[in-house]
C-alpha positions as CSV (number, residue, x, y, z in Angstrom):
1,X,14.0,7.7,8.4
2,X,13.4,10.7,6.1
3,X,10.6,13.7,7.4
4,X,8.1,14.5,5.0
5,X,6.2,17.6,5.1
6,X,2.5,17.9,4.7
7,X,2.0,20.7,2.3
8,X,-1.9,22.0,0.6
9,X,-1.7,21.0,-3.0
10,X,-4.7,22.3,-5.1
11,X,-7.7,21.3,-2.4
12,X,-6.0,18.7,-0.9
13,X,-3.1,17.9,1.3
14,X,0.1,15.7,0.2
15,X,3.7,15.0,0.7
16,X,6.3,15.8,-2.2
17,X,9.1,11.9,-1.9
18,X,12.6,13.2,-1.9
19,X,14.0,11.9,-5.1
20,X,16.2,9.3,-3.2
21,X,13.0,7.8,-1.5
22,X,11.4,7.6,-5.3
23,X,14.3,5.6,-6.2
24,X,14.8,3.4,-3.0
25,X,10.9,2.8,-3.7
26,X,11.5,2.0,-7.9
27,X,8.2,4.2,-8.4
28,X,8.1,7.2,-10.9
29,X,5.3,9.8,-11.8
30,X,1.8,7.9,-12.3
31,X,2.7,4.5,-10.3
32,X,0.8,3.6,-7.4
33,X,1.9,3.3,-3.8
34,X,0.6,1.2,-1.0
35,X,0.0,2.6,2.4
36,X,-0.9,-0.2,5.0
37,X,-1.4,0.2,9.1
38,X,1.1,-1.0,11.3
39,X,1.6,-1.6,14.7
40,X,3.8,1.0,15.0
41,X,3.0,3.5,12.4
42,X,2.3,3.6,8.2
43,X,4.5,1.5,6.0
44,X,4.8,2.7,2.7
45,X,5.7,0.5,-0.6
46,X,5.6,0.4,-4.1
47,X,2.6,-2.1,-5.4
48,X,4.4,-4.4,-8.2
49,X,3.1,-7.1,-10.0
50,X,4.1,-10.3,-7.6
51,X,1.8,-8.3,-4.9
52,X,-1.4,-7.8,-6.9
53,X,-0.8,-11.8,-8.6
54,X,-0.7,-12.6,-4.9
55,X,-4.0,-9.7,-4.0
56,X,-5.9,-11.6,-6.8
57,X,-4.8,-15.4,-5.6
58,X,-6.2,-14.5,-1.9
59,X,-9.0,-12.5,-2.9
60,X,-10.1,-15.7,-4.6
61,X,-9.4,-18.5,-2.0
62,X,-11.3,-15.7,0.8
63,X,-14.2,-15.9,-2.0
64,X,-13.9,-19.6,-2.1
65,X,-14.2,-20.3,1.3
66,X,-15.8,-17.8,2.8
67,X,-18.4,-19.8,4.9
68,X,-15.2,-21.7,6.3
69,X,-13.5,-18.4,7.1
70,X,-16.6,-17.0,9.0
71,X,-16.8,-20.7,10.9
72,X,-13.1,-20.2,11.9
73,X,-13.6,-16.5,12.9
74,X,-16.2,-17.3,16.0
């Protein structure tokens, strides 16, 4: 577990990754990161090309079968 420190850059607020994190991660100055809710806090990740294929694939079948999805949802 590594602490990050909120710090005021320009108008907003950020968190400077420790070079070790940036490598552990594989992400480098203009790559995207991915932050989604947990149960138990944020995860963090790098967004790579097998996870936006796999975005695109489910974005799709949701599209596809949306009326089926809203059915099962009740």
């Amino acid at each position: 577990m590594k602490k990050l420190k909120v710090r005021k850059i320009g108008n907003s607020l950020g968190v400077v990754l420790p070079k070790e994190l940036l490598a552990e991660l594989e992400v480098g100055e203009g790559d995207e990161l991915v932050a989604t809710r947990a149960q138990d806090g944020i995860l963090v990740g790098s967004r790579s090309k097998k996870f936006e294929r796999t975005m695109e694939i489910a974005e799709k079948f949701m599209k596809k079968y949306r009326n089926t999805l809203r059915e099962l949802a009740k």
